[in-house]
C-alpha positions in Angstrom: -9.3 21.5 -6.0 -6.9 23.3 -3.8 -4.2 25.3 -5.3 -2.1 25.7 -1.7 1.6 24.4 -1.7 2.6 22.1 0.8 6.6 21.8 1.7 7.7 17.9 1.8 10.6 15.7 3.3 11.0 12.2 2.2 13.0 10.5 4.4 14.4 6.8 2.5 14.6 8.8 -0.7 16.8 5.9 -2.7 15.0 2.8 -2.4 12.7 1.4 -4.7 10.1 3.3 -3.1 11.2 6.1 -2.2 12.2 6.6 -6.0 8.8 5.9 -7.5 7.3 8.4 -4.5 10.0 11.2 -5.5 9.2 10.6 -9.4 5.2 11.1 -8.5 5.6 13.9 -6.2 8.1 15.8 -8.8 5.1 16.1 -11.4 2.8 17.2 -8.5 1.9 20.9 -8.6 0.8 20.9 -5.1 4.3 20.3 -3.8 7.4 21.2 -3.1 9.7 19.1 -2.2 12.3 21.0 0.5 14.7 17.5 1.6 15.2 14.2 0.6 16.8 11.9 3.3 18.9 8.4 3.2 21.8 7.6 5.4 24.0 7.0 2.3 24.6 8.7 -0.2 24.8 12.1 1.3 25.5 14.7 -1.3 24.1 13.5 -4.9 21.6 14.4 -6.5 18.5 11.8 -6.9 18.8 11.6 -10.8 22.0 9.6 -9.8 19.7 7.1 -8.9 16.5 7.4 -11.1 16.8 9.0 -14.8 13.1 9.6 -15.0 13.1 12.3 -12.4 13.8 15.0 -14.6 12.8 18.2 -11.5 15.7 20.1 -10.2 15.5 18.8 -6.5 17.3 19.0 -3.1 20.7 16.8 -3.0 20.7 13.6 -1.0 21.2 14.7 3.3 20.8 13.4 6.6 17.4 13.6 8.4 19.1 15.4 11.4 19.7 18.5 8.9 15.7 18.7 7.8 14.7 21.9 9.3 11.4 20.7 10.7 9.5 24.0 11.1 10.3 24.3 7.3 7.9 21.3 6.3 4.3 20.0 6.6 4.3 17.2 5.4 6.9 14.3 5.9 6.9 10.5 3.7 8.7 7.8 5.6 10.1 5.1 3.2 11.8 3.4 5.9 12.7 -0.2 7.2 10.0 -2.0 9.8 10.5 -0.2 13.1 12.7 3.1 11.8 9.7 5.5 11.2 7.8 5.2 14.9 11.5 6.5 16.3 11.7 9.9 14.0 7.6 10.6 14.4 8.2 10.3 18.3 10.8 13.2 18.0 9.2 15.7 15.8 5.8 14.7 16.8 6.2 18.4 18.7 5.7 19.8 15.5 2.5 20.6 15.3 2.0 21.1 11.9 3.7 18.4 10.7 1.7 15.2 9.1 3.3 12.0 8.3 3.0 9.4 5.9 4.4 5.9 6.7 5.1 3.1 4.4 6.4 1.0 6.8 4.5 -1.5 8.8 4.9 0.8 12.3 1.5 2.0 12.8 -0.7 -0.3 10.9 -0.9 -2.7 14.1 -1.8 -1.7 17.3 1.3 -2.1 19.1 1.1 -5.4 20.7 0.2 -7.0 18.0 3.0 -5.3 16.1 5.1 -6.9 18.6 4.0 -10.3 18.6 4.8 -10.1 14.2 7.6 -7.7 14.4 9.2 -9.1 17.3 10.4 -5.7 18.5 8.6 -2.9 21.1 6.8 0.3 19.8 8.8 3.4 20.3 5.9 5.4 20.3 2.3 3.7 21.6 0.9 6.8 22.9 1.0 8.1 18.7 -1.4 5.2 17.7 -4.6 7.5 18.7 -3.5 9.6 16.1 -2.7 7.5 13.1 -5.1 5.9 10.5 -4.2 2.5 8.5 -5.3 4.3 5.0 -6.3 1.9 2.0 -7.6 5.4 0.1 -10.8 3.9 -1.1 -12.1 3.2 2.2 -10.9 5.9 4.4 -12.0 9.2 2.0 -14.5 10.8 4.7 -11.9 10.2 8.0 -8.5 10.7 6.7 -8.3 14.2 7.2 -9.0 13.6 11.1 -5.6 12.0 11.3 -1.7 13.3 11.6 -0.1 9.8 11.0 -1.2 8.1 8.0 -0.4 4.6 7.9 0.3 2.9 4.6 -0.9 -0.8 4.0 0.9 -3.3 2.8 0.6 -3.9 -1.1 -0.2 -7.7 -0.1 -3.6 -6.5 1.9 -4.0 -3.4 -0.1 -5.0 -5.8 -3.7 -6.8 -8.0 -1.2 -9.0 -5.5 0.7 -10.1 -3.8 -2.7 -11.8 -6.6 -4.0 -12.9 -8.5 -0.6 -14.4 -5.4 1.3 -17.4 -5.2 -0.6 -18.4 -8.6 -0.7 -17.8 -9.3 3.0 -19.4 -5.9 4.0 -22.8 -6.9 2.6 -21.9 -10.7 3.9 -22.7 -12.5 0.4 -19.5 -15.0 0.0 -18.7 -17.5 2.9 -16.5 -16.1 5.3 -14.8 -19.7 6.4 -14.0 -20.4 3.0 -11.4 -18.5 1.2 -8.6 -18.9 -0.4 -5.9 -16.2 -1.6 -3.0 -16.9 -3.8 -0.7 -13.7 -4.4 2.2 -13.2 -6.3 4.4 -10.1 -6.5 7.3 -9.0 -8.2 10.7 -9.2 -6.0 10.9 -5.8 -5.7 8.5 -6.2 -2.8 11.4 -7.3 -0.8 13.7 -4.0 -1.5 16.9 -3.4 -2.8 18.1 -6.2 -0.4 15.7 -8.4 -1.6 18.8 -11.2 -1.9 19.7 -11.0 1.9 16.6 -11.3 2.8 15.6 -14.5 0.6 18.0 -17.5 0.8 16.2 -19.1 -1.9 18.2 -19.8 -5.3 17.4 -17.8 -8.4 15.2 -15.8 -6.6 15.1 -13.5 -9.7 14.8 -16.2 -12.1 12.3 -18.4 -10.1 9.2 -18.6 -8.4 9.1 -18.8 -4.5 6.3 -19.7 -2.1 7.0 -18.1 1.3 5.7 -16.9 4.7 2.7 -19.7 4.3 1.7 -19.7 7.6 2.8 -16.9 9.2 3.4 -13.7 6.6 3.5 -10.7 8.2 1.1 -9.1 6.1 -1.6 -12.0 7.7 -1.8 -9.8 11.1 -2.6 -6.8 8.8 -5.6 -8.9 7.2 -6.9 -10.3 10.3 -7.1 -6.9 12.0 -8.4 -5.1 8.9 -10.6 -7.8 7.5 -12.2 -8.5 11.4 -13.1 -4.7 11.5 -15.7 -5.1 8.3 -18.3 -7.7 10.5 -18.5 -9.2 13.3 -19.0 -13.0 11.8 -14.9 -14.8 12.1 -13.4 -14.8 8.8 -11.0 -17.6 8.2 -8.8 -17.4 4.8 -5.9 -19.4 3.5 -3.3 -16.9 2.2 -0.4 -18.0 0.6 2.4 -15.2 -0.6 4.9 -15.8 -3.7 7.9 -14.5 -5.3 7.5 -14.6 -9.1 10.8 -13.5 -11.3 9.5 -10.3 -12.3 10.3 -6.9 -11.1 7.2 -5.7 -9.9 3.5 -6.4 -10.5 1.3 -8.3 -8.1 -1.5 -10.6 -9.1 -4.1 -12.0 -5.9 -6.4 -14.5 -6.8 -9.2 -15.4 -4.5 -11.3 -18.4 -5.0 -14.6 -17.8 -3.4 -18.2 -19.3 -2.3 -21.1 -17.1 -3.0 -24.2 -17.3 -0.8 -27.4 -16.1 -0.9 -28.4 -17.0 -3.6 -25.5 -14.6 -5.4 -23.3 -15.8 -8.2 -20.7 -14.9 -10.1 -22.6 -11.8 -11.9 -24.1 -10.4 -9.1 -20.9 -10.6 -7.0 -19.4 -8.4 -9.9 -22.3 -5.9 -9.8 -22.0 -5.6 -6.1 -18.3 -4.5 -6.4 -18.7 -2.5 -9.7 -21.2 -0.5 -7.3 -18.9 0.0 -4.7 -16.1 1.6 -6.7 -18.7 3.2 -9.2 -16.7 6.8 -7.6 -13.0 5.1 -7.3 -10.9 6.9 -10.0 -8.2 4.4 -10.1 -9.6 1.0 -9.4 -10.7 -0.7 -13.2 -13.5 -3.4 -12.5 -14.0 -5.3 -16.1 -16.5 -7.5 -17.8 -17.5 -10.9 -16.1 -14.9 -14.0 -17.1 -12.1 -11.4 -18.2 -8.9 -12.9 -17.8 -6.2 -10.4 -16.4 -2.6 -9.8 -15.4 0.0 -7.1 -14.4 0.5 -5.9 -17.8 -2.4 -3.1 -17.9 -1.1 -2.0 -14.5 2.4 -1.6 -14.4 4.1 1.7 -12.9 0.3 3.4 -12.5 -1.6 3.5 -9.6 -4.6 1.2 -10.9 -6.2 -1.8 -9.5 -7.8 -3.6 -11.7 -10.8 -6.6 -10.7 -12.1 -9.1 -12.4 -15.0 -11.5 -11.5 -14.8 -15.2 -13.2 -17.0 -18.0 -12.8 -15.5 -21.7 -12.6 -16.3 -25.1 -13.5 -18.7 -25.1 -10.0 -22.0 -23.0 -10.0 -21.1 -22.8 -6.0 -17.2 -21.2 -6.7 -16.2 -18.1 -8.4 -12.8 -16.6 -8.3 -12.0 -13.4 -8.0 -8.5 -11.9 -9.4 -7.0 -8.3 -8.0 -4.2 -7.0 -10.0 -2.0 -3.7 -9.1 1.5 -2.5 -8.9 3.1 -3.6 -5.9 5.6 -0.4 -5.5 3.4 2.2 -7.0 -0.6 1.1 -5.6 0.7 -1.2 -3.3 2.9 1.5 -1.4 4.3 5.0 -3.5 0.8 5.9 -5.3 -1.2 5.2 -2.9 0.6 7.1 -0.3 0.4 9.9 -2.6 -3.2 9.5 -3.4 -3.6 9.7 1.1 -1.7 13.1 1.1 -4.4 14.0 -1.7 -7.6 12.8 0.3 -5.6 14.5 3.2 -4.9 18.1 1.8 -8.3 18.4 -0.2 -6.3 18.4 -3.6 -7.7 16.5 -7.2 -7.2 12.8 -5.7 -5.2 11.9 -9.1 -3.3 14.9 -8.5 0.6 13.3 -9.3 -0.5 10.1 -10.1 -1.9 10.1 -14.0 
């Protein structure tokens, strides 16, 4: 494990985010965190915000006082489109190594275009970024400056669907994903941007055909075989803060069922530190995961010898975005991958 310092700007400090990041990355001894960035707020000090940051820390200021040759490392907690513009203009830096949270360079640009509905500031940067899931990326991270964050939607998903379509056991035109996550998915806005009543009291289903988060697993998903995957996903809204809870109802083939398809992703993340696969039929929920960076997987078998579900259960704000972006910087720097994060 490396015992090196790195100095760190988080830029978005006061969302839900950008809190849970700053409350990691204050209990991490490999950092030290030099600015923390928002556009309001200028001037108070992050406890204002979050009481369990208990670390002296930099007040709140702008990103145009961060003193760039001053930092290695910069966190970008930032609405869609926001991030690409800042990487463009201290790209120069060549020390510097981001970490995005934002959808900016998950997509190669045209596509981010066709779902984001807004050009790419900065195409040229896309060579050196790498859409970072931390499980599946632990060899080639460290040949990257831009690390892209995935979405918590595809990040559940991908953890328990790589290693079944990888080894091409379930059938690839037959699945079906049902997620649900907490509203703080949607940010500290979260009631602007859903028109629905009660949104904090009821459960929504949204985006059903055309959820952002679909481009992400079409691109990501189509990169694991060559065969065309075709999945129903369908996104809700449940009155809870955060959590998310996937469930994807599956047909095994070859001859697998529902035990083998467990042993096949037990062996996968035999090495994974943080992702918890249990005992065939467990039932799960959010509860065993909440505000830790674990992912937990369980494998049940249905009323149909030729259907199994499969359920994938993490914390939307922490694996899903804030604890896993920590856990990249930790594949990325060499240091212990928990490092922060238990």
């Amino acid at each position: 494990m490396s015992l090196k310092k790195i100095n760190i700007a988080v830029v978005g400090a006061t969302g839900y985010v950008g809190l849970d990041l700053i409350y990691f990355l204050s209990k991490h001894q490999n950092v030290k965190i030099k600015y923390l960035c928002a556009q309001k707020n200028i001037g108070k000090k992050i406890q204002f915000f979050d009481k369990r940051i208990k670390k002296k820390l930099p007040i709140i200021k702008r990103v145009s006082n961060v003193n760039w040759k001053e930092i290695d490392l910069v966190y970008l907690s930032l609405p869609n489109g926001e991030a690409q513009k800042i990487i463009k203009k201290i790209f120069k830096y060549k020390k510097l190594h981001f970490i995005d949270l934002s959808a900016d360079f998950r997509l190669k640009p045209k596509i981010f275009k066709k779902w984001y509905h807004m050009s790419h500031s900065a195409k040229k940067l896309h060579k050196y970024s790498k859409y970072s899931v931390s499980e599946l990326v632990k060899k080639e991270i460290k040949s990257y400056r831009i690390i892209s964050n995935p979405g918590c939607y595809p990040t559940s998903i991908q953890l328990a669907l790589f290693p079944l379509i990888q080894k091409e056991i379930i059938n690839l035109k037959n699945i079906v994903i049902d997620s649900k996550s907490g509203f703080s998915g949607a940010g500290k806005n979260y009631k602007n941007k859903f028109k629905h009543n009660n949104i904090d009291k009821a459960i929504h289903a949204y985006g059903i055909t055309k959820h952002r988060h679909m481009s992400e697993l079409d691109q990501e998903l189509g990169k694991i075989t060559k065969k065309k995957i075709e999945y129903t996903f369908t996104p809700h809204l449940i009155p809870t803060f955060r959590g998310m809870l996937s469930t994807i109802h599956l047909e095994p083939i070859k001859n697998y069922n529902a035990k083998k398809i467990l042993n096949v992703i037990k062996k996968f993340h035999n090495n994974n530190r943080f992702i918890h696969v249990k005992k065939l039929n467990q039932a799960i929920g959010t509860g065993d995961v909440l505000n830790t960076n674990n992912c937990e997987i369980s494998v049940c078998e249905s009323r149909y010898k030729n259907k199994i579900v499969v359920y994938s259960s993490i914390d939307n704000l922490v694996k899903g975005a804030s604890g896993q972006a920590v856990q990249n910087m930790n594949l990325l720097y060499g240091f212990k991958e928990s490092a922060g994060l238990i």
